[in-house]
MILUM-802941 format. One record per residue: x, y, z of N, C-alpha, C in turn. Coordinates in steps of 0.001 Angstrom, whole numbers, padded with zeros to 6 digits, always signed. Example, Ala and Ser with C-alpha at 12.3 -4.5 7.8 and 13.67 -1.06 7.14 Angstrom:
// MILUM-802941
+013190-005690+007800+012300-004500+007800+013200-003300+007800
+012850-002250+007080+013670-001060+007140+012900+000030+007870
//
This chain:
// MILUM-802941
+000834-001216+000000+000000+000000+000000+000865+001261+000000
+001765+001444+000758+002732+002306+000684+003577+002855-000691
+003811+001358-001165+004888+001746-002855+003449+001829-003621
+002179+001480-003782+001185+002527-004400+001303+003909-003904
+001530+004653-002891+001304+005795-002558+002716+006552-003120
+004009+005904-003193+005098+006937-003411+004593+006760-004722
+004078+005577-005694+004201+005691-006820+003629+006821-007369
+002373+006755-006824+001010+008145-007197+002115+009423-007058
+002935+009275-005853+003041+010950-005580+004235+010726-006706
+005023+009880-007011+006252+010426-008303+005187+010769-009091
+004335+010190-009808+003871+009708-011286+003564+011527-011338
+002650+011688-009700+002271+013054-009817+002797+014331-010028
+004270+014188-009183+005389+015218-009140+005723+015373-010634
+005855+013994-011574+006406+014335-012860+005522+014880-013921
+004135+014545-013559+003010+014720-014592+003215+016358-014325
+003408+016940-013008+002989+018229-012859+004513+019116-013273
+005749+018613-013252+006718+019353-013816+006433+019329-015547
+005910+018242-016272+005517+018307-017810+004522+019270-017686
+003408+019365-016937+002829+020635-017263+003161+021709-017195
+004168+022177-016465+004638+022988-016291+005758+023518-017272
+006504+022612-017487+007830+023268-018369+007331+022407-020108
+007439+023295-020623+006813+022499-022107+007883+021800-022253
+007729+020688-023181+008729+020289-024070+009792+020467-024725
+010994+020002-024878+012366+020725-025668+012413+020872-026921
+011525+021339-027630+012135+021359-028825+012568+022126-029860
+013029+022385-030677+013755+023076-031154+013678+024339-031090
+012380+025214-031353+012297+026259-030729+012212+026506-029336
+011590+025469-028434+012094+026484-027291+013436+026063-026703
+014278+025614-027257+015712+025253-027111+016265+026588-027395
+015745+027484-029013+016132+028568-029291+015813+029798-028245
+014746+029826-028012+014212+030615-026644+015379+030353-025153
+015626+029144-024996+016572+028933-023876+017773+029461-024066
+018235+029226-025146+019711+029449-025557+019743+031742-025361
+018526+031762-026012+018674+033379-025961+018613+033783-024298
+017499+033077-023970+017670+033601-022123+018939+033488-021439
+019739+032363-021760+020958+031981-020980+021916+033129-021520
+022005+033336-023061+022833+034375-023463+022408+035887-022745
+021611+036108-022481+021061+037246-022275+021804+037893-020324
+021184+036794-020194+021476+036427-018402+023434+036457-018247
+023785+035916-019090+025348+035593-018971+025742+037104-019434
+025388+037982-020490+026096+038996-020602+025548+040405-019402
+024219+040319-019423+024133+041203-017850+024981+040776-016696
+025027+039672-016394+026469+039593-015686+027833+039878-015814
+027859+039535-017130+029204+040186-017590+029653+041962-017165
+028364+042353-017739+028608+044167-017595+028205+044342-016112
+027757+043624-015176+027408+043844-013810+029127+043780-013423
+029497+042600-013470+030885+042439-012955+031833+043331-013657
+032165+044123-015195+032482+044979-015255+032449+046186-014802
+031275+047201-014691+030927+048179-013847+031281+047897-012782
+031619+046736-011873+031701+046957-010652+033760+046715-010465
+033770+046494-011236+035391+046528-011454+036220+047925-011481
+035559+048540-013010+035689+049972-013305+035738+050852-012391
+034305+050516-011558+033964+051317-010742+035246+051687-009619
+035624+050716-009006+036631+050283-008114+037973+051161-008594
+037985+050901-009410+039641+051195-010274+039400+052889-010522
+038341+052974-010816+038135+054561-010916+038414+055913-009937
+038214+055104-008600+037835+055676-007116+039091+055867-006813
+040259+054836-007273+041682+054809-007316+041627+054648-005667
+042864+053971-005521+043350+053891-004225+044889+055042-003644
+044553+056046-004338+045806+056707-003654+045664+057872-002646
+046523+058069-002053+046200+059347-000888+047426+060204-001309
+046523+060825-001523+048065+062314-001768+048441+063199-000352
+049548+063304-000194+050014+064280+001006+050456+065419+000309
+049926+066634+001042+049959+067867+000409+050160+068714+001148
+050870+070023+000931+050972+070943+002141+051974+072200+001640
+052190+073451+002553+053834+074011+001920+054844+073523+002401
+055818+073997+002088+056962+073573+002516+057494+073161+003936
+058240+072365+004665+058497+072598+005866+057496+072313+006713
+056043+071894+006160+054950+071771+007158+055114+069677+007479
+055880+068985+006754+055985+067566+007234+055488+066755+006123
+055190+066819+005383+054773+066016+004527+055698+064542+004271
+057144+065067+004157+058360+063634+003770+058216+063319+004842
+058725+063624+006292+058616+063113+007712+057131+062256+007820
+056201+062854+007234+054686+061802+007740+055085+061038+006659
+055001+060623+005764+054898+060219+004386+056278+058582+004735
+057504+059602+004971+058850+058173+005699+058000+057315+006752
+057512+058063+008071+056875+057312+008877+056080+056472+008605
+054358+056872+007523+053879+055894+007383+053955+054187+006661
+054667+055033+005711+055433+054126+004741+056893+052912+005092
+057320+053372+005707+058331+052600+005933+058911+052714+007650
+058524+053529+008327+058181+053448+009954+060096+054254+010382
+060082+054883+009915+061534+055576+010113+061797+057303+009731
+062496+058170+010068+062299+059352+010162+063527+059670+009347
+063308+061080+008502+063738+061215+007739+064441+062594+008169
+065703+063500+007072+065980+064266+007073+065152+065256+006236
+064718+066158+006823+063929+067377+005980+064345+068088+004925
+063982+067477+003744+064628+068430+002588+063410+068921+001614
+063499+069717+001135+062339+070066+000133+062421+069442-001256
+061064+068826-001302+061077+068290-002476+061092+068446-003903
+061099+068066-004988+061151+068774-005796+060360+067795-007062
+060192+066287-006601+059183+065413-007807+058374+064573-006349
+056858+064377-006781+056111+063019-006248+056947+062504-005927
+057024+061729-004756+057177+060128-003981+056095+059335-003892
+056160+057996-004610+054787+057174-003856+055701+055933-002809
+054940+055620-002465+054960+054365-001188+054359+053810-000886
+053912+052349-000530+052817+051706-000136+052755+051742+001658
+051106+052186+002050+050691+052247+003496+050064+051168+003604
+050637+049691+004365+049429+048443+005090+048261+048446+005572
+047485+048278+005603+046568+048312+006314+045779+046659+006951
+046510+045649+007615+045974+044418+007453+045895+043864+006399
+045341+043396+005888+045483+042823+003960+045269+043593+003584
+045041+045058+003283+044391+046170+002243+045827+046765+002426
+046012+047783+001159+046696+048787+001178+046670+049707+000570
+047334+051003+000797+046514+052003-000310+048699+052823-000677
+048030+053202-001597+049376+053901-002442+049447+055311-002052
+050444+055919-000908+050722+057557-000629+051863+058296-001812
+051308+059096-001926+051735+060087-002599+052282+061186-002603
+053390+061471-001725+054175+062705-001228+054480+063909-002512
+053663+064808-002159+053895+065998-003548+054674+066694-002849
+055335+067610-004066+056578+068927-003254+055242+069718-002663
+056058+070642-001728+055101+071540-001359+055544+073308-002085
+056451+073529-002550+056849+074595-003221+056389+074756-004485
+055703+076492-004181+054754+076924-005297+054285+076416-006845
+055871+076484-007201+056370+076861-008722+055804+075112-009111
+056017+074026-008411+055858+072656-008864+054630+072034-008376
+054209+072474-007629+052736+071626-006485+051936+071518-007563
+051460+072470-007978+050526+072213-008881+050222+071318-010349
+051200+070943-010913+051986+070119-011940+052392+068900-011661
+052405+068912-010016+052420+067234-009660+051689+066815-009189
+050410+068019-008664+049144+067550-008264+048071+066693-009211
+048338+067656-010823+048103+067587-011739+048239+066136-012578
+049333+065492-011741+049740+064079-012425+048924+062861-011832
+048733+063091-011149+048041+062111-009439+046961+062561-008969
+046346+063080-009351+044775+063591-008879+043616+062226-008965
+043777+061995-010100+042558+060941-010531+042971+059785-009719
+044060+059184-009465+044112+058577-008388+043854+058284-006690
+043600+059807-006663+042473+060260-005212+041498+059206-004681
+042034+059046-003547+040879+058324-002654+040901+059482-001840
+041837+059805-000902+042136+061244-000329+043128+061501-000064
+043199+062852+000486+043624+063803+000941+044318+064134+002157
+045485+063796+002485+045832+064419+003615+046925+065392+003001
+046379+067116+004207+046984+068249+003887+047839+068402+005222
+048812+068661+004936+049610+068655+006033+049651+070572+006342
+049905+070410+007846+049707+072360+008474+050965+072352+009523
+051652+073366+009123+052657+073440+010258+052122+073995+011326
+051497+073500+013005+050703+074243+013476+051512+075687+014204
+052852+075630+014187+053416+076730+014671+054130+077728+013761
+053477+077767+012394+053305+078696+012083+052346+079065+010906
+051405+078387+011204+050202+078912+011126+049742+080435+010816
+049800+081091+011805+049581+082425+012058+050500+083140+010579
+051434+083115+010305+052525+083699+009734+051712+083081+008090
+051633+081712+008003+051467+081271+006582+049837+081105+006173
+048845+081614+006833+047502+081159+006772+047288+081245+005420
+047579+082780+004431+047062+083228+003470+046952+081797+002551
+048716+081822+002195+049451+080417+001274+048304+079644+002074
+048413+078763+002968+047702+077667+003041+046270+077809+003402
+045927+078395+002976+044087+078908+002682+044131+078727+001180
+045186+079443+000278+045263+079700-001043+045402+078167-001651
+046412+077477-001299+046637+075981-001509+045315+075108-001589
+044749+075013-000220+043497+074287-000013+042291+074698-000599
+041948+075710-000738+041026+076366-001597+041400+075779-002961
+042245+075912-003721+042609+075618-004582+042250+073998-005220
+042989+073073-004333+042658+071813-004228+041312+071283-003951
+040586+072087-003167+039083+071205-003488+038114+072009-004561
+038524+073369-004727+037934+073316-005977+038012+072715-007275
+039227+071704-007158+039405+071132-008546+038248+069956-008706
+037991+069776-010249+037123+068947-010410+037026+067354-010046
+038230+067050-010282+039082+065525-009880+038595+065288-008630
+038637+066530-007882+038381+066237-006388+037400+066052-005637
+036442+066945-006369+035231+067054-006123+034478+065791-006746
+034778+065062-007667+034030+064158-007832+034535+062530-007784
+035721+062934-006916+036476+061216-006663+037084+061692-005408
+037213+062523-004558+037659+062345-003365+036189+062807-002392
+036276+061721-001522+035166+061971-000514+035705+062393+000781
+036661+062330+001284+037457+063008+002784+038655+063163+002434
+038910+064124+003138+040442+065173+003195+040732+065238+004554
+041636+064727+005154+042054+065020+006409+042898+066385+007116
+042826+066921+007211+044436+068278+007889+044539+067708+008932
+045693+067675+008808+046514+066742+009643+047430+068398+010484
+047005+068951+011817+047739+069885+012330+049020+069543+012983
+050239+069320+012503+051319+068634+012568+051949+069502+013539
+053179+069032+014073+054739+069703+014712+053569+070298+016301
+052786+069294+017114+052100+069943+018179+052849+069534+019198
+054150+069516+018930+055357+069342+020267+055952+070726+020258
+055673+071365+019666+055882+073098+019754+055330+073785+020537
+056123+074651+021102+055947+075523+022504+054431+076288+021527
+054635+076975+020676+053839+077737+019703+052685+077130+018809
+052379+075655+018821+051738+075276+018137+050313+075396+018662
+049557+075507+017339+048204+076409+017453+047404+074879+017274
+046007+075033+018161+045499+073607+018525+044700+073293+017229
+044163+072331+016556+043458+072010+015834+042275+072561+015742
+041162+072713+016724+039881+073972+016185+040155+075265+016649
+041167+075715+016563+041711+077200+016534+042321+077112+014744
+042998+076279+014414+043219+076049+013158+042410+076335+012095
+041188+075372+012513+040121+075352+011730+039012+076089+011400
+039404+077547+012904+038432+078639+012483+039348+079629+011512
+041030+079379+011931+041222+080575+011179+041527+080088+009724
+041587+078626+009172+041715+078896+007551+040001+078884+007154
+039047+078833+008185+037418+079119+007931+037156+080550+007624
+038032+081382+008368+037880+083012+008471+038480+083343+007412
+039691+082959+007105+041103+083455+005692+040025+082660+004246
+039409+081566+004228+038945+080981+003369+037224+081988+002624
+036743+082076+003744+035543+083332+003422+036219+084549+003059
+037336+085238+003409+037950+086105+002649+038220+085861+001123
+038933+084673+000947+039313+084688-000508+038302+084196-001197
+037319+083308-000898+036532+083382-001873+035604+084576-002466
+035601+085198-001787+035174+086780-002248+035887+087755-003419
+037129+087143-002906+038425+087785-003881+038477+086998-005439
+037963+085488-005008+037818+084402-006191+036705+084949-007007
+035675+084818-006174+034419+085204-007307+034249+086562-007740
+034881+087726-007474+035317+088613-007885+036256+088382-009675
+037331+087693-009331+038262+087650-010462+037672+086567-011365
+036625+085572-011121+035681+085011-012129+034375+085778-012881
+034066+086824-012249+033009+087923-012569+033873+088666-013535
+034912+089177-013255+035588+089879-014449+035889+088933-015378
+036511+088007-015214+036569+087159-016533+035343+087141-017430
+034437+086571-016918+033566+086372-017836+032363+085342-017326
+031251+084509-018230+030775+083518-017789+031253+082307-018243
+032543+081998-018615+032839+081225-018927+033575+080392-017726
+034167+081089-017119+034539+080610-015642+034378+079208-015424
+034872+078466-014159+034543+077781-013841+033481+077798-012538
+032507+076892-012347+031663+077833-011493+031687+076739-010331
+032942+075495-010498+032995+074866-009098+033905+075344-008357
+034360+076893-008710+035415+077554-007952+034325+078254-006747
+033490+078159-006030+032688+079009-005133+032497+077803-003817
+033597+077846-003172+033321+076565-002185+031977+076901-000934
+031150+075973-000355+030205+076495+000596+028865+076709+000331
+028397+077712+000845+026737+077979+000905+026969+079537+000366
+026244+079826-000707+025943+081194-001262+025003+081811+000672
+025730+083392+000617+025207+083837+001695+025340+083506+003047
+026722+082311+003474+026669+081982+004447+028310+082141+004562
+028751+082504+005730+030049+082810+006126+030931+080620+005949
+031974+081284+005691+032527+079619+004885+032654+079069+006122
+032360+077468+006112+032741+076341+007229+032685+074849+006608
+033814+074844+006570+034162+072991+005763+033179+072118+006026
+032063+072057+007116+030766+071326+007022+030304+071582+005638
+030441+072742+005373+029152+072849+004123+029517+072474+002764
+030688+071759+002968+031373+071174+001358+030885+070125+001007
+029459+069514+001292+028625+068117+001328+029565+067347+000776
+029593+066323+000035+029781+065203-000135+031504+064804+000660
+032382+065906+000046+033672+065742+000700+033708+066680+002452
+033939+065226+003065+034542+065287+004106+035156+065895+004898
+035766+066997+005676+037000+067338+005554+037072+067532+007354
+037961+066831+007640+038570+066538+009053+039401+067259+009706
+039813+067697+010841+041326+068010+011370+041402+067544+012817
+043069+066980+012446+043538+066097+013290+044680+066789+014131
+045492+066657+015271+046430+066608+015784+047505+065955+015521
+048828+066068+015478+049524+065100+015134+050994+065353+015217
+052141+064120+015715+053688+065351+015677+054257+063779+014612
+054421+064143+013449+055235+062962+012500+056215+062981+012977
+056942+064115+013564+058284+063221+013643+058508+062305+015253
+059629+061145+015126+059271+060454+015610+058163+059242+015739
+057475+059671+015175+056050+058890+015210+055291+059482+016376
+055376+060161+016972+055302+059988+018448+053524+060063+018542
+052804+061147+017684+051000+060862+017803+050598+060827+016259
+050772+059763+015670+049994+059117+014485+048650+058249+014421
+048525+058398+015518+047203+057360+015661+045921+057664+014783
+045178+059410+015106+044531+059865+014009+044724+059551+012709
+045907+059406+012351+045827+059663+010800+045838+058123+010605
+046472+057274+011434+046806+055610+010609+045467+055449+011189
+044515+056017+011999+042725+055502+012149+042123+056072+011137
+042432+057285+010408+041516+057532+009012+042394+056741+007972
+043011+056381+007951+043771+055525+006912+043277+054202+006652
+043379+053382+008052+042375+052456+008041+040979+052850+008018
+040389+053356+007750+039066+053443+007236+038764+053614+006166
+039271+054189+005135+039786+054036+003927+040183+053174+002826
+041320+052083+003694+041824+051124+002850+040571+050168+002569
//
């Protein structure tokens, strides 16, 4: 009585998959063959786009700054865990930073006028981010330059649409003179609402041809790096040499990789 009952339920299971799936034949073999092709190349371009995508976002961090503010000293440290003699640069350095199995590619630019921009120019699209290096003790003396620098750098287009966080990294805070990190951050906020005034001024005389992602912030609102939506922009404490407080920056680093 039993092998009558499995029999009924196969005979049934199979009668009801034939109703269900028609027959193979030649046309709907042709119908199958197109679905499978169809299905296999949306995967194809799924797993492309998501490749591209990746490779696009680039994995590099550029270190940026003027002169004398630490950039080779952070850049030796992270990279290879040893301290360097201070010389001014004069081409890119890259280096690889660990991160557990991930790693990302740093990018030490000169910090002197005449070249920053021309080697920024080479390594941009490779942006994941940004760390700007600030000498915090002298600050006061160089705000203009490094208001002028940073302004500069996130108005570029590269940046704005492939870098999502920028760190300032307020370096050399083993100085009798060094200025604290949100004292930092109001005064290149205060020097930065100055020049953009001076910016959109010298784009009004030009013309409308301008570029019009040169206006960082909120039209009508005094400037504050909150309001740069999508990109990020942080400031940290920090003394590279030695190593002695890197922790901030190798914790946004790892978050990153």
């Amino acid at each position: 009585m039993a092998d009558e009952v499995r029999a009924k339920k196969r005979i049934s299971l199979k009668e009801t998959f034939r109703s269900v799936v028609p027959e193979l034949n030649e046309e709907n073999m042709l119908y199958l063959q197109v679905a499978v092709a169809l299905l296999v190349g949306l995967l194809t371009l799924f797993l492309l786009w998501r490749l591209l995508r990746g490779t696009s976002r680039g994995r590099g961090i550029l270190l940026m700054g003027l002169c004398e503010s630490g950039k080779t000293q952070m850049f030796s440290r992270l990279c290879h865990g040893v301290d360097v003699v201070s010389v001014t640069s004069i081409k890119e350095s890259s280096g690889t930073y660990t991160a557990g199995k991930k790693s990302l590619t740093l990018y030490d630019l000169p910090g002197h006028e005449r070249i920053r921009y021309g080697a920024f120019e080479k390594v941009k699209k490779l942006a994941r981010g940004i760390i700007f290096m600030v000498d915090s003790g002298t600050i006061q003396k160089d705000v203009r330059d490094v208001a002028d620098f940073l302004y500069t750098v996130l108005c570029d287009g590269a940046v704005q649409s492939k870098v999502s966080r920028v760190l300032v990294v307020c370096n050399k805070q083993d100085l009798t003179l060094a200025r604290a990190a949100p004292l930092i951050q109001k005064t290149l906020e205060k020097e930065i609402n100055l020049l953009r005034v001076t910016k959109a001024s010298q784009l009004q005389s030009v013309g409308e041809g301008s570029n019009n992602n040169s206006f960082l912030g909120k039209q009508g609102q005094d400037f504050e790096f909150s309001h740069l939506g999508p990109i990020k922009v942080e400031f940290v404490e920090a003394v590279a040499k030695s190593g002695e407080n890197l922790s901030p920056v190798t914790s946004w680093l790892q978050q990153l990789a």
